[in-house]
N, C-alpha and C positions, 0 to 999 in steps of 0.2 A: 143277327145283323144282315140285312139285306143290302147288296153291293150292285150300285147304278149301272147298267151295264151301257148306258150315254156316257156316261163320263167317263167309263174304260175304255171304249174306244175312240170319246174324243180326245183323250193321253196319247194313245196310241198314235191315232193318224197326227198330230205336232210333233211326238217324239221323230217320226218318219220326214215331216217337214225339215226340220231339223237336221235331222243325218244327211238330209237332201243339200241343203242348202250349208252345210260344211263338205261338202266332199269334195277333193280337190284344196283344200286351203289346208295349207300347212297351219298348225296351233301348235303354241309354242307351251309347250307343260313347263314350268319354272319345278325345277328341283330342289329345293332346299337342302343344305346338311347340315342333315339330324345331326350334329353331334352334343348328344346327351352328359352331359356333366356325370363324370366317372366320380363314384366314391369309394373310399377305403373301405372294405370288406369291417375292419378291426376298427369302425368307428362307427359302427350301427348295433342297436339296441333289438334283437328279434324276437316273434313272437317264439315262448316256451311250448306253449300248445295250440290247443284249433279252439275259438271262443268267439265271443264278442265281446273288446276291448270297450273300456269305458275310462276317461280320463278324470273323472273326478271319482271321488267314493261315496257319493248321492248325488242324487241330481240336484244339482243347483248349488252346490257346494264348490270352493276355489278348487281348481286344476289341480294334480298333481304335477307336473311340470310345463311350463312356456317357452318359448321361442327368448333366447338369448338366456334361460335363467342357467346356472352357473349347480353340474349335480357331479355326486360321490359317487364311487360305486358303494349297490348295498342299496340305495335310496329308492323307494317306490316308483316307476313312472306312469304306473297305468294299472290296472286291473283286467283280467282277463278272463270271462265268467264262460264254466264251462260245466255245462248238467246241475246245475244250480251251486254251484260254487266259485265263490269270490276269490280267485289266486292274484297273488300281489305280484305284479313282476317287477322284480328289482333291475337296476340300473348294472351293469358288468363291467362299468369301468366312467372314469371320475372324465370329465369333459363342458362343454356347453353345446345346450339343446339348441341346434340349427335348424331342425327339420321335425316337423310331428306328422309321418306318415299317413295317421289314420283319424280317422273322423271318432265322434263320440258313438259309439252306440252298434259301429261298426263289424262286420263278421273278422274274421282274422284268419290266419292259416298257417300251422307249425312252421317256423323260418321265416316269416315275412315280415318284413322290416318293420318294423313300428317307431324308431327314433332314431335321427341322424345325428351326430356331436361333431363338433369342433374339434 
């Protein structure tokens, strides 16, 4: 790939414009607070191992769990395929699914979170 060297320095010389024509002007940065919604350690669901999680057990088959459905512990929530095996990871404590971390299909990483409860 060949990289226009007009158009790089026609970036350049606006970026310059630019810095020209703000200096001296106070700009006002808005800082928002982050405050991220704390959860309870002892109400999340983590991965067992390092895989790529998959929420149904074929494709195209219903979920193993949704957003508000109502789980045991013991109960499947996901699957976590690692060097060609299908481990099931079970739920570790009885609650409701609030939060589903991860996407279908997903890489994963030992400890990370994969389902929030209620």
């Amino acid at each position: 790939m060949e990289i226009d060297k007009k158009i790089i320095k026609k970036l350049i010389d606006v970026l310059e414009d630019l810095k020209k024509s703000t200096k001296g002007i106070d700009i006002e940065t808005k800082t928002e607070d982050s405050t991220e919604e704390t959860v309870d350690d002892s109400r999340l669901i983590k991965s067992p191992i390092i895989g790529t999680a998959y929420l149904a057990p074929e494709p195209g088959a219903k979920c193993f769990v949704e957003i508000g459905k109502k789980i045991k512990k013991g109960d499947t929530v996901m699957i976590v395929e690692a060097m060609k095996t299908m481990n099931h990871v079970p739920s570790t404590l009885d609650g409701v699914v609030k939060k589903i971390s991860v996407k279908d299909g997903q890489p994963v990483e030992f400890g990370q979170t994969l389902i929030i409860l209620e």
